[in-house]
N, CA, C and O atoms as a Tripos MOL2 file, in Angstrom:
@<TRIPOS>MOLECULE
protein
  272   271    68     0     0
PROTEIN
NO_CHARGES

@<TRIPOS>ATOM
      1 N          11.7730   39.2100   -2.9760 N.3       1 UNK1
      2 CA         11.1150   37.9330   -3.1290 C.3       1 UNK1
      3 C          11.9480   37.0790   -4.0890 C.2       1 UNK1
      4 O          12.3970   37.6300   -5.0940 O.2       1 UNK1
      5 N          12.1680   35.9180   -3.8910 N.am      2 UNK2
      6 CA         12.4560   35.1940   -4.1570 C.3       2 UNK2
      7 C          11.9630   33.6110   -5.2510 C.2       2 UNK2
      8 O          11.3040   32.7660   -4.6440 O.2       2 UNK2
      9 N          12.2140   33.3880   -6.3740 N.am      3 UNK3
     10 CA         11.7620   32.0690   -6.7270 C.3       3 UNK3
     11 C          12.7160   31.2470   -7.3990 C.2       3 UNK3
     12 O          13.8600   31.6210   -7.6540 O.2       3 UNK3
     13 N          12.2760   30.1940   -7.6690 N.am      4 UNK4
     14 CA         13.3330   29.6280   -8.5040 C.3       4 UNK4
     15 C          13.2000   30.2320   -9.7440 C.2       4 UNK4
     16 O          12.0630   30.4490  -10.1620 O.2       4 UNK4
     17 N          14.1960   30.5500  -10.4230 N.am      5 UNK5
     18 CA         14.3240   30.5440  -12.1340 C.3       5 UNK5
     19 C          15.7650   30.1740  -12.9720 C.2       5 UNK5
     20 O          15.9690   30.4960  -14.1430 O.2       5 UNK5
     21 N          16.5320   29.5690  -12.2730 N.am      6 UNK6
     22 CA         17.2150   28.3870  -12.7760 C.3       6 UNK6
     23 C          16.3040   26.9180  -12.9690 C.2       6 UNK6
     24 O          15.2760   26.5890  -12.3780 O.2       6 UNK6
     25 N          17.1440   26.1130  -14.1040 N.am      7 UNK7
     26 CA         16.3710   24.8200  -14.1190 C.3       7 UNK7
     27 C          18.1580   24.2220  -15.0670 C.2       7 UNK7
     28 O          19.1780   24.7010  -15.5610 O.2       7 UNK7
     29 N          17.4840   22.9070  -14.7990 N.am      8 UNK8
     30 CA         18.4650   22.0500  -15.0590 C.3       8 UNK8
     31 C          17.5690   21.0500  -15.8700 C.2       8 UNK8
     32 O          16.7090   20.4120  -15.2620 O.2       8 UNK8
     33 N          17.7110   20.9170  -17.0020 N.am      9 UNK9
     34 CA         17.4150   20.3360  -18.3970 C.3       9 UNK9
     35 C          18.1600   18.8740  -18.6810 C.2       9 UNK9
     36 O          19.3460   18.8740  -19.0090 O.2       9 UNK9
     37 N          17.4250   17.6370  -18.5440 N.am     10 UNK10
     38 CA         18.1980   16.5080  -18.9650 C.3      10 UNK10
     39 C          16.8860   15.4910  -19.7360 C.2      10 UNK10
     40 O          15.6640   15.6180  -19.6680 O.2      10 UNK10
     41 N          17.7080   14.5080  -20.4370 N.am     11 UNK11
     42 CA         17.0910   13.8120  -21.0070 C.3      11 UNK11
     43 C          16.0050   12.5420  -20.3570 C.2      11 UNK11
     44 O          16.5510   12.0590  -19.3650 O.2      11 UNK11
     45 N          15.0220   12.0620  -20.5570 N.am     12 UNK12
     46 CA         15.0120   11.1640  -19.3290 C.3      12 UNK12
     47 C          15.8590    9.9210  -19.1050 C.2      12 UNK12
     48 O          15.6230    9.1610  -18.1650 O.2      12 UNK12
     49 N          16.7840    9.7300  -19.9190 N.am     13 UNK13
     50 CA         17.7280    8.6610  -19.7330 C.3      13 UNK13
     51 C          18.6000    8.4570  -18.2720 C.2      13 UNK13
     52 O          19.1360    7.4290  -17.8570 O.2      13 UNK13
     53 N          18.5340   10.0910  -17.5210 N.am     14 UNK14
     54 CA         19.0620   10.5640  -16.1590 C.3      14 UNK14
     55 C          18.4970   10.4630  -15.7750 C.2      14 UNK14
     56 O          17.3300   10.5850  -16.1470 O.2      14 UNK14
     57 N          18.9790   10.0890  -14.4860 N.am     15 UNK15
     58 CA         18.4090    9.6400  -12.9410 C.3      15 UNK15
     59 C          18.7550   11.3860  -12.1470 C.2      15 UNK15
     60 O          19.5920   12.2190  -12.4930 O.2      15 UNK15
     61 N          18.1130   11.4210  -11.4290 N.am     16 UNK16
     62 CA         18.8090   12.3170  -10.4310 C.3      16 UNK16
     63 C          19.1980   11.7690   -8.9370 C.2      16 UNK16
     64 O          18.3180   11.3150   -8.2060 O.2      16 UNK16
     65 N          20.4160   11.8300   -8.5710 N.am     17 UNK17
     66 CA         20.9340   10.9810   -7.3880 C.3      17 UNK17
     67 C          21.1050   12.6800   -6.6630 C.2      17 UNK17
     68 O          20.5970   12.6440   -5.5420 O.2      17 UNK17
     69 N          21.3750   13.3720   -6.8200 N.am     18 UNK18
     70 CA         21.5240   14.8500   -6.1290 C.3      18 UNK18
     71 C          20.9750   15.8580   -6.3380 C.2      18 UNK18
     72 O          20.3530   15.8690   -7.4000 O.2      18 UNK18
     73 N          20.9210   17.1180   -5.5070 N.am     19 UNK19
     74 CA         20.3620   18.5160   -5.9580 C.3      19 UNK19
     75 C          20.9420   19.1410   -4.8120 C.2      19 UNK19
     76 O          20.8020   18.5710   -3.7300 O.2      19 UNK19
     77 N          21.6750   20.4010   -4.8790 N.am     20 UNK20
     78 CA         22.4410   21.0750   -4.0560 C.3      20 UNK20
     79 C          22.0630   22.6590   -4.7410 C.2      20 UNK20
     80 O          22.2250   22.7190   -5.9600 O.2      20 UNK20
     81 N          21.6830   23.6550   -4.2010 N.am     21 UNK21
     82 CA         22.2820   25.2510   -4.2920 C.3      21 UNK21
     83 C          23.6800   25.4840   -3.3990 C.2      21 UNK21
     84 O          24.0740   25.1720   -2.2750 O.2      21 UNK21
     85 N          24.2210   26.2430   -4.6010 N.am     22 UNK22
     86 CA         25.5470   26.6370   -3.8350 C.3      22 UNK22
     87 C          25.5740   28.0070   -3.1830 C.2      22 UNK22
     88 O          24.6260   28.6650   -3.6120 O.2      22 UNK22
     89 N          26.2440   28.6260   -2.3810 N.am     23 UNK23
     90 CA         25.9710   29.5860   -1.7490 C.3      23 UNK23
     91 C          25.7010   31.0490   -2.4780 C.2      23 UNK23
     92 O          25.6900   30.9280   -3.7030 O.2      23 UNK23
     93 N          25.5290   32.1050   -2.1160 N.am     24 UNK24
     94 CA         24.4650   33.1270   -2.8950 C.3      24 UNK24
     95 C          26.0120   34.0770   -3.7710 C.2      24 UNK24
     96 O          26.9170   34.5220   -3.0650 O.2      24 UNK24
     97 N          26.0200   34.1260   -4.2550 N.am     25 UNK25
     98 CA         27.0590   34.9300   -5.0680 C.3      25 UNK25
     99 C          26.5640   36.3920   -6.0070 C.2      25 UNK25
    100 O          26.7790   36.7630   -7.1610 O.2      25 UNK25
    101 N          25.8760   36.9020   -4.9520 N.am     26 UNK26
    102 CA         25.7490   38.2090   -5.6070 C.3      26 UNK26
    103 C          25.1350   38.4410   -6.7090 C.2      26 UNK26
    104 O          25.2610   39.5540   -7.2210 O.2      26 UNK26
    105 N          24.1410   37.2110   -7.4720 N.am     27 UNK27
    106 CA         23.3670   37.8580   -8.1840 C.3      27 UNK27
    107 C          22.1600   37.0260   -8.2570 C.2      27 UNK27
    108 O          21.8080   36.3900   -7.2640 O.2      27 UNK27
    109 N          21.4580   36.9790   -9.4220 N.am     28 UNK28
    110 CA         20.0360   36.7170   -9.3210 C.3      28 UNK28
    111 C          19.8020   35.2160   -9.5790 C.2      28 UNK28
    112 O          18.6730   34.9620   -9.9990 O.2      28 UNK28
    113 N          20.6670   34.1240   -9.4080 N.am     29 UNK29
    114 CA         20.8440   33.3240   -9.8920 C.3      29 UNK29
    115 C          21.7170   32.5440   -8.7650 C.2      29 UNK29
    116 O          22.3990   33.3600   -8.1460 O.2      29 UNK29
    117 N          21.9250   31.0400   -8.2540 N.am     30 UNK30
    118 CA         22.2900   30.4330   -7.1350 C.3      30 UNK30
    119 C          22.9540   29.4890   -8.2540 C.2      30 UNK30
    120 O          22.4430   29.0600   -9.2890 O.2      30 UNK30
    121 N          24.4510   29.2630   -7.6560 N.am     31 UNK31
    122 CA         24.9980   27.6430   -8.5440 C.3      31 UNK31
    123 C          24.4880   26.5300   -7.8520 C.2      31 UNK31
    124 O          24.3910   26.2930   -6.6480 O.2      31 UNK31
    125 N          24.1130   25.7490   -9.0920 N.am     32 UNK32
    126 CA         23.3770   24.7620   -9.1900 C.3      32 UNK32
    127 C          24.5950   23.6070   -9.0370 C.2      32 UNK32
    128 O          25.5360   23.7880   -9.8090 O.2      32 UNK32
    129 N          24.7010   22.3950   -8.1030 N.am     33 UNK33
    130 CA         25.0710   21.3700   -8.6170 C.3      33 UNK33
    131 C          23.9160   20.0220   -8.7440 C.2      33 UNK33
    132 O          23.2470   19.8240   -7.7300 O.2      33 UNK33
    133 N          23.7460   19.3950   -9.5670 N.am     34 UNK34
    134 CA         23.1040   18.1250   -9.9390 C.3      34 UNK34
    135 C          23.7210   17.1490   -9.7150 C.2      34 UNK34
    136 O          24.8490   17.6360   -9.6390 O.2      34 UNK34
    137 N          23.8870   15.7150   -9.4830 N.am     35 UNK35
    138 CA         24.4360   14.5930   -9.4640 C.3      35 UNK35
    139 C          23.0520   13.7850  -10.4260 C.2      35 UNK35
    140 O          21.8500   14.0490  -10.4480 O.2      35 UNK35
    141 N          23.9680   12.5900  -11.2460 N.am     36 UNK36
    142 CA         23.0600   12.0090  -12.1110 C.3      36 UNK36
    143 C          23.5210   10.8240  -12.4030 C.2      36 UNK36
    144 O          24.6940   10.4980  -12.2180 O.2      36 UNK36
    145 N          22.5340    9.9970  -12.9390 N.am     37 UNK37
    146 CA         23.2050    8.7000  -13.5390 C.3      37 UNK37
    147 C          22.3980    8.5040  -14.2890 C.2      37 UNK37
    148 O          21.1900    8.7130  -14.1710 O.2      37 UNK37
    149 N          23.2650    7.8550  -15.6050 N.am     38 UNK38
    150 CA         23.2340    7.8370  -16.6790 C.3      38 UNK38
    151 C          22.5970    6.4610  -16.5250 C.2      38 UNK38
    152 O          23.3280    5.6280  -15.9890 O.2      38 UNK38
    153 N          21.0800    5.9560  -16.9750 N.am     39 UNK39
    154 CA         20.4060    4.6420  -17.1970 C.3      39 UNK39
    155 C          19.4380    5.1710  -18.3100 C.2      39 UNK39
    156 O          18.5020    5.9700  -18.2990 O.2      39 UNK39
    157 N          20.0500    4.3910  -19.2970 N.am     40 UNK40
    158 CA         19.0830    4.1240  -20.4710 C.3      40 UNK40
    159 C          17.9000    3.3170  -20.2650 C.2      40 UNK40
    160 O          16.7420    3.5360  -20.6210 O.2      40 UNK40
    161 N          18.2470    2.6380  -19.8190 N.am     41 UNK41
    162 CA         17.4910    1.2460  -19.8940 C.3      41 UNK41
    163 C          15.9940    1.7200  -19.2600 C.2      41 UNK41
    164 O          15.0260    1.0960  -19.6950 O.2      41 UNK41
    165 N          15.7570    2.7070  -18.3330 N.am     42 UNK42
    166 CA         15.3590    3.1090  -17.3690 C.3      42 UNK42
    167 C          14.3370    4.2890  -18.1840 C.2      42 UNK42
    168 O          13.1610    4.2400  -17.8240 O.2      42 UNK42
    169 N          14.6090    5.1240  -19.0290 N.am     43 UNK43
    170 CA         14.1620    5.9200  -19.7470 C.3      43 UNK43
    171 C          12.4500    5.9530  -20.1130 C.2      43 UNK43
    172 O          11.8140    6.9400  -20.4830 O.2      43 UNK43
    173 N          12.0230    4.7970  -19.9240 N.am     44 UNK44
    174 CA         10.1390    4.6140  -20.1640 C.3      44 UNK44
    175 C           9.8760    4.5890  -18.7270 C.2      44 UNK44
    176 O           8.7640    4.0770  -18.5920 O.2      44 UNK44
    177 N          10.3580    4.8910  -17.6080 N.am     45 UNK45
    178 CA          9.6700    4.8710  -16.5500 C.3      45 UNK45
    179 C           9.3370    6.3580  -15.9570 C.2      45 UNK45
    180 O           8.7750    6.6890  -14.9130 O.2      45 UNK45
    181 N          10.0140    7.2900  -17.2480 N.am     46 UNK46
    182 CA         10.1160    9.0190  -16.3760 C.3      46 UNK46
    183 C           9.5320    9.4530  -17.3520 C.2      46 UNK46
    184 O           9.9150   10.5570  -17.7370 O.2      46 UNK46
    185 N           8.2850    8.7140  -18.2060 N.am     47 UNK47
    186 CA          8.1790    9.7020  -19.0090 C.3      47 UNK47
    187 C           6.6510   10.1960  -18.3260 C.2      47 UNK47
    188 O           6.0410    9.3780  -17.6380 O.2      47 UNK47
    189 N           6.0930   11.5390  -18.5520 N.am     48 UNK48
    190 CA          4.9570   11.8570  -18.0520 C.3      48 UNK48
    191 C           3.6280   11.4380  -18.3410 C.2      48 UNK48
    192 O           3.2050   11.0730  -19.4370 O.2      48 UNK48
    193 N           2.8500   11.5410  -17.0020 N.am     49 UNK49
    194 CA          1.4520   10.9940  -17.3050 C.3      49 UNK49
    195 C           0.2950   11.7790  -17.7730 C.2      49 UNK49
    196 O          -0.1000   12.6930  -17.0480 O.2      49 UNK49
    197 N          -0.1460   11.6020  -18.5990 N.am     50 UNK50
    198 CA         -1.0090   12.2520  -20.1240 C.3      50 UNK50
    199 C          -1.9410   13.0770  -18.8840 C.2      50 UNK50
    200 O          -2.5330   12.6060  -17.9130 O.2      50 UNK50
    201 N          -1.8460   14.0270  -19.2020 N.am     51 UNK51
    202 CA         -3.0990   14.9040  -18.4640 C.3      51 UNK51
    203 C          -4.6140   14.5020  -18.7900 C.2      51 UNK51
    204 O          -5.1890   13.8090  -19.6310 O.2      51 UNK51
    205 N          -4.8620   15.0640  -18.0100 N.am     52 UNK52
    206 CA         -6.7370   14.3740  -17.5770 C.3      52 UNK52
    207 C          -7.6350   15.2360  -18.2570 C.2      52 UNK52
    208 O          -7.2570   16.3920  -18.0650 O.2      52 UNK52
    209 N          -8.6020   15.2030  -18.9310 N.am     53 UNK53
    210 CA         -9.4550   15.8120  -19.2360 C.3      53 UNK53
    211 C          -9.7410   17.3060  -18.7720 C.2      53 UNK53
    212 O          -9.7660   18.2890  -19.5120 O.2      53 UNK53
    213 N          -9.9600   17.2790  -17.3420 N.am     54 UNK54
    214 CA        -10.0090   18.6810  -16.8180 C.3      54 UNK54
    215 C          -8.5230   19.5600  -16.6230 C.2      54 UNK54
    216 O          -8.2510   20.7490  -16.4600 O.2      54 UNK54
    217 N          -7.6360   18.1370  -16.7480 N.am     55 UNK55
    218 CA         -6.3520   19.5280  -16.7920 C.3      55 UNK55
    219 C          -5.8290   20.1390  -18.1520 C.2      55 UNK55
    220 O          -4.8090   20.8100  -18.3080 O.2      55 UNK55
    221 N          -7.0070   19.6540  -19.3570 N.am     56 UNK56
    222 CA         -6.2250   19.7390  -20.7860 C.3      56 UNK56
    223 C          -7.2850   21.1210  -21.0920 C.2      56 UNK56
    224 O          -7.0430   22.0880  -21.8150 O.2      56 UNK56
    225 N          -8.5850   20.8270  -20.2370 N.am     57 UNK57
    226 CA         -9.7520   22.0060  -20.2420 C.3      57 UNK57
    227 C          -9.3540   23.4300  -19.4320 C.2      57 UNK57
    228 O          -9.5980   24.5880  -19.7700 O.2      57 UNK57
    229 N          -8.6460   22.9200  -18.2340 N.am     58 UNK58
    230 CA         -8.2260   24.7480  -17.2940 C.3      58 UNK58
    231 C          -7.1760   24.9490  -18.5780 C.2      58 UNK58
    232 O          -7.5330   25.7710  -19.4220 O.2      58 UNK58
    233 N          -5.9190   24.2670  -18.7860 N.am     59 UNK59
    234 CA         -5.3500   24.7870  -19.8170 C.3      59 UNK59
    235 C          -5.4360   25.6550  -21.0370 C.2      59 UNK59
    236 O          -4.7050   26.5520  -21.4580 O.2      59 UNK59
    237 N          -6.7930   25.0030  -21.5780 N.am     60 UNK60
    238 CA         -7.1700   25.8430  -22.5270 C.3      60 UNK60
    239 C          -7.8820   27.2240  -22.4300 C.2      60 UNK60
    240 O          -7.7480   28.2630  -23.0760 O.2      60 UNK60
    241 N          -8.8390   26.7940  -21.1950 N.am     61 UNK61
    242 CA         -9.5140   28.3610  -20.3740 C.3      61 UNK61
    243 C          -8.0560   28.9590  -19.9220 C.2      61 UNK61
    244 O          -8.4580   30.0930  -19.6580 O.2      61 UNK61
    245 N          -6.7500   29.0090  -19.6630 N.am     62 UNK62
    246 CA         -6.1880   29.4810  -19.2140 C.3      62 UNK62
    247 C          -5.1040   30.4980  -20.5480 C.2      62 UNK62
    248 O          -4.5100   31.5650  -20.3930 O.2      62 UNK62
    249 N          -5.2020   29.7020  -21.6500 N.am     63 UNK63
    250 CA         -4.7780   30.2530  -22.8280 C.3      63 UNK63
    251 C          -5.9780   31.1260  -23.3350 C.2      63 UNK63
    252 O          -5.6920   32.2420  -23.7680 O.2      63 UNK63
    253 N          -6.8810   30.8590  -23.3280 N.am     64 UNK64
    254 CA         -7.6730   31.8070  -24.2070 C.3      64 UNK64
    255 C          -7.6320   33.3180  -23.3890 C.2      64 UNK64
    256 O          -7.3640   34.4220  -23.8630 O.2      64 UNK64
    257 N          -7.9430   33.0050  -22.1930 N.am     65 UNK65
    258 CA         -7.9350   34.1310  -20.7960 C.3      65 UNK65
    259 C          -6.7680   34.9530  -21.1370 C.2      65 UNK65
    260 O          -7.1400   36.1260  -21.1000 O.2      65 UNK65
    261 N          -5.1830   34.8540  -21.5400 N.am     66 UNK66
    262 CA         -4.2760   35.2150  -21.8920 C.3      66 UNK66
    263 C          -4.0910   35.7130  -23.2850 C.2      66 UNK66
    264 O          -3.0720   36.3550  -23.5400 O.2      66 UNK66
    265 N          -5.1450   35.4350  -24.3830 N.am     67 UNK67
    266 CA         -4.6710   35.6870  -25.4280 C.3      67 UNK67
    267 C          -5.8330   37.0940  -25.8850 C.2      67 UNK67
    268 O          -5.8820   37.9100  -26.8050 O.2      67 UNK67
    269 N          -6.6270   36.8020  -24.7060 N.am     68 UNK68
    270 CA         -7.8740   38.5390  -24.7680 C.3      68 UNK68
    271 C          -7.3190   39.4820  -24.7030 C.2      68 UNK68
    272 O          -7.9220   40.5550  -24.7270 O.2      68 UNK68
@<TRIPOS>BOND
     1     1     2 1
     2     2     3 1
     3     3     4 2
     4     3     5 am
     5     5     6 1
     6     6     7 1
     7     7     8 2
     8     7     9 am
     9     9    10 1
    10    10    11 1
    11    11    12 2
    12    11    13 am
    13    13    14 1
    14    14    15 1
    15    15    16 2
    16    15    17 am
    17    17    18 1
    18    18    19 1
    19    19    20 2
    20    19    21 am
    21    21    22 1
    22    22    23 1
    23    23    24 2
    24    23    25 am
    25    25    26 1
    26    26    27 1
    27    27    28 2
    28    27    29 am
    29    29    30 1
    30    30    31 1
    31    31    32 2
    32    31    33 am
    33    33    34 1
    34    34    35 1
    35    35    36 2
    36    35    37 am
    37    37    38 1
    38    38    39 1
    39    39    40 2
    40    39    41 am
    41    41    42 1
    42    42    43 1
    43    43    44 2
    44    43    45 am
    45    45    46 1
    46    46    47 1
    47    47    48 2
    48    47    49 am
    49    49    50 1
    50    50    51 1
    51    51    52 2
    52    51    53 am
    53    53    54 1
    54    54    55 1
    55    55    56 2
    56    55    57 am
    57    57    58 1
    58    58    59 1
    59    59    60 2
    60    59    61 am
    61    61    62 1
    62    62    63 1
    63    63    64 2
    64    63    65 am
    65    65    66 1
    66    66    67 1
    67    67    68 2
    68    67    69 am
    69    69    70 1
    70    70    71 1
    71    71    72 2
    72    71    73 am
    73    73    74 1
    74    74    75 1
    75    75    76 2
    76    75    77 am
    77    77    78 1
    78    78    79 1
    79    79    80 2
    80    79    81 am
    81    81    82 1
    82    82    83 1
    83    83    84 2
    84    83    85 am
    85    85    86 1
    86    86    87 1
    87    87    88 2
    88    87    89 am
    89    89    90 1
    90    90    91 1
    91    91    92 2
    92    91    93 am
    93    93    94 1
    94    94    95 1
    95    95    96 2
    96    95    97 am
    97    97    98 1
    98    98    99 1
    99    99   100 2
   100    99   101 am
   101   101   102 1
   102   102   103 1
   103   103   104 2
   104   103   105 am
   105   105   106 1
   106   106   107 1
   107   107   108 2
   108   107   109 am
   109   109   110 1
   110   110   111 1
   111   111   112 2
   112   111   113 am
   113   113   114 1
   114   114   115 1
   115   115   116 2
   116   115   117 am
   117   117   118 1
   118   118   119 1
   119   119   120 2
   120   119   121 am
   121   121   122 1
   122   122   123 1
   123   123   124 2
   124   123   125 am
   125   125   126 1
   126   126   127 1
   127   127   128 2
   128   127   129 am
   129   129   130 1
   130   130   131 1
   131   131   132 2
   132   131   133 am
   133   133   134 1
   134   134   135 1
   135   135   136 2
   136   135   137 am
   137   137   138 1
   138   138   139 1
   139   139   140 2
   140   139   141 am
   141   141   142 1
   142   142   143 1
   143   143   144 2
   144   143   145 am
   145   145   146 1
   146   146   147 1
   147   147   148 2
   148   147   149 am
   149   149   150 1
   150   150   151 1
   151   151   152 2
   152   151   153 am
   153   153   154 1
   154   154   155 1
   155   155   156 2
   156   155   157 am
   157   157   158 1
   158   158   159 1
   159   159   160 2
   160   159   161 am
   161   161   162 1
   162   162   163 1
   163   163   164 2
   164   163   165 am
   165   165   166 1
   166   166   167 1
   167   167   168 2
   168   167   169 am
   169   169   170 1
   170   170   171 1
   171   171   172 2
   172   171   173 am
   173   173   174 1
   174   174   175 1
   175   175   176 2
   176   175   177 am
   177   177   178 1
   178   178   179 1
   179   179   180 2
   180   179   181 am
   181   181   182 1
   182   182   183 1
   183   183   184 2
   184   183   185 am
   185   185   186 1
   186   186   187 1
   187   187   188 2
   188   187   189 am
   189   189   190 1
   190   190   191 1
   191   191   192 2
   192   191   193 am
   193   193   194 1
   194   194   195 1
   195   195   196 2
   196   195   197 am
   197   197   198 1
   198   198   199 1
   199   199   200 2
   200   199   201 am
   201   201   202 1
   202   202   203 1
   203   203   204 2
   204   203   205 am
   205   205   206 1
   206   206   207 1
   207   207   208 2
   208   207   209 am
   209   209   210 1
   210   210   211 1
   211   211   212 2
   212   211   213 am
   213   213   214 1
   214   214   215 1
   215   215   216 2
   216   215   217 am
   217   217   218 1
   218   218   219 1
   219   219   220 2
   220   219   221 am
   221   221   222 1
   222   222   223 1
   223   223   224 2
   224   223   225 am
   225   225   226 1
   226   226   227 1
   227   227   228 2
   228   227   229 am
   229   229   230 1
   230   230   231 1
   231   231   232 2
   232   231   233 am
   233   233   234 1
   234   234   235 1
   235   235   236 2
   236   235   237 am
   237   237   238 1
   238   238   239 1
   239   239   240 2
   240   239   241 am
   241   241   242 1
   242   242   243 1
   243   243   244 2
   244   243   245 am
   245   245   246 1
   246   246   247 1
   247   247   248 2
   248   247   249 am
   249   249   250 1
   250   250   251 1
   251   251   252 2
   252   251   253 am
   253   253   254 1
   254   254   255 1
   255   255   256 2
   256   255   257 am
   257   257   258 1
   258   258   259 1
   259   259   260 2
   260   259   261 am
   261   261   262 1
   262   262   263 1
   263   263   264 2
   264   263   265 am
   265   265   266 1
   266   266   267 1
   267   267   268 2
   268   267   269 am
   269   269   270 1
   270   270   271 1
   271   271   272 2
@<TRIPOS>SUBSTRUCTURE
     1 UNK1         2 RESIDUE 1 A UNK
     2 UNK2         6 RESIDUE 1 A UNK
     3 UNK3        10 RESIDUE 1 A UNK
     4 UNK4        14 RESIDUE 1 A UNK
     5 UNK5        18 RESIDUE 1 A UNK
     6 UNK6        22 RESIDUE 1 A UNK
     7 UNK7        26 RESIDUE 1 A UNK
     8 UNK8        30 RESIDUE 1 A UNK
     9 UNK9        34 RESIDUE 1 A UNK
    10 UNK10       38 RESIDUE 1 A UNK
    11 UNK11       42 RESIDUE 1 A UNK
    12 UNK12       46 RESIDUE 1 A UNK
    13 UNK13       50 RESIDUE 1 A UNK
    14 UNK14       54 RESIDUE 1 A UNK
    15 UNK15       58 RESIDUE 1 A UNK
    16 UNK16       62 RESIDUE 1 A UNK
    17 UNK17       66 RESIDUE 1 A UNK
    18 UNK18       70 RESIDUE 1 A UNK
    19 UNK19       74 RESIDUE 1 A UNK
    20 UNK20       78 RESIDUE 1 A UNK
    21 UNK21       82 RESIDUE 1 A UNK
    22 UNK22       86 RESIDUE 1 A UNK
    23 UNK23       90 RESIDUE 1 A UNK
    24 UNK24       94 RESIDUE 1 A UNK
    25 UNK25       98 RESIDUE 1 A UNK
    26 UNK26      102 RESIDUE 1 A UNK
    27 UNK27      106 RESIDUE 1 A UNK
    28 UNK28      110 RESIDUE 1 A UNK
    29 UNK29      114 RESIDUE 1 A UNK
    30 UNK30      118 RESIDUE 1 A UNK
    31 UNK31      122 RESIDUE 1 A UNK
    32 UNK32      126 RESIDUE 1 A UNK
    33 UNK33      130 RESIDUE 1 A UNK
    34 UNK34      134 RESIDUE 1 A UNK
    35 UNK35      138 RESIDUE 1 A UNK
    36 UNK36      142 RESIDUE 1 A UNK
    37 UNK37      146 RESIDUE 1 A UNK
    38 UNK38      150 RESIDUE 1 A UNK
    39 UNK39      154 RESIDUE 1 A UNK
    40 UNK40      158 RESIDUE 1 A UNK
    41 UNK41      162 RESIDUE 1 A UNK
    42 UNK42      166 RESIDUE 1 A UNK
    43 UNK43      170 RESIDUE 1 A UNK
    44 UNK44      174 RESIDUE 1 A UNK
    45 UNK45      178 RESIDUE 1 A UNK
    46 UNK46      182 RESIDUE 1 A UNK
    47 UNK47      186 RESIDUE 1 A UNK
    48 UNK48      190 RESIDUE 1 A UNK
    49 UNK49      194 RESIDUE 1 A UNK
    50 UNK50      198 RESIDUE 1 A UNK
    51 UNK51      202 RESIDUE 1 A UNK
    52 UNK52      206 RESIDUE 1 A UNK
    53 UNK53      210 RESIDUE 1 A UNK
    54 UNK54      214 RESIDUE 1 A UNK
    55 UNK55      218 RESIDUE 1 A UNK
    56 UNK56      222 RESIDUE 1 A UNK
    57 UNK57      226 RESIDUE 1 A UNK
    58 UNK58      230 RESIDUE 1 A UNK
    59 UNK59      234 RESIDUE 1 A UNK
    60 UNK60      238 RESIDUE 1 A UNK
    61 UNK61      242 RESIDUE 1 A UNK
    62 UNK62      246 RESIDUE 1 A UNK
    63 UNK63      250 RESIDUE 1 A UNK
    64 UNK64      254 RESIDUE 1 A UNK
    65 UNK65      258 RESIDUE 1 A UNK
    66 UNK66      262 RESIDUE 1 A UNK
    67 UNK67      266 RESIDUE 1 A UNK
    68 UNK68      270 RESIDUE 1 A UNK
């Protein structure tokens, strides 16, 4: 079975113009290429939207459930 567990980490100042896996190379892990562009200016439009009441509530039922 299979999932992702690579990730590619950027600031939100990046755009993403690409996403490619490169072919399987024998281990647990696929090369990643990204394409990006660099817009500052752009940076308040990627930032995330504040979770909702009920998603800040499963969260917390979901930590406590984990910490029994």
């Amino acid at each position: 079975m299979r999932w992702p567990l690579d990730h590619i980490f950027v600031s939100a100042e990046f755009r993403l113009i690409a996403i490619k896996l490169g072919q399987d190379i024998n281990s647990d892990h696929l090369p990643t290429y990204a394409k990006l562009s660099f817009e500052p200016e752009k940076a308040a439009e990627q930032q995330p939207e504040k979770p909702s009441e009920k998603q800040l509530k499963n969260a917390k039922e979901q930590a406590e459930r984990v910490q029994l």
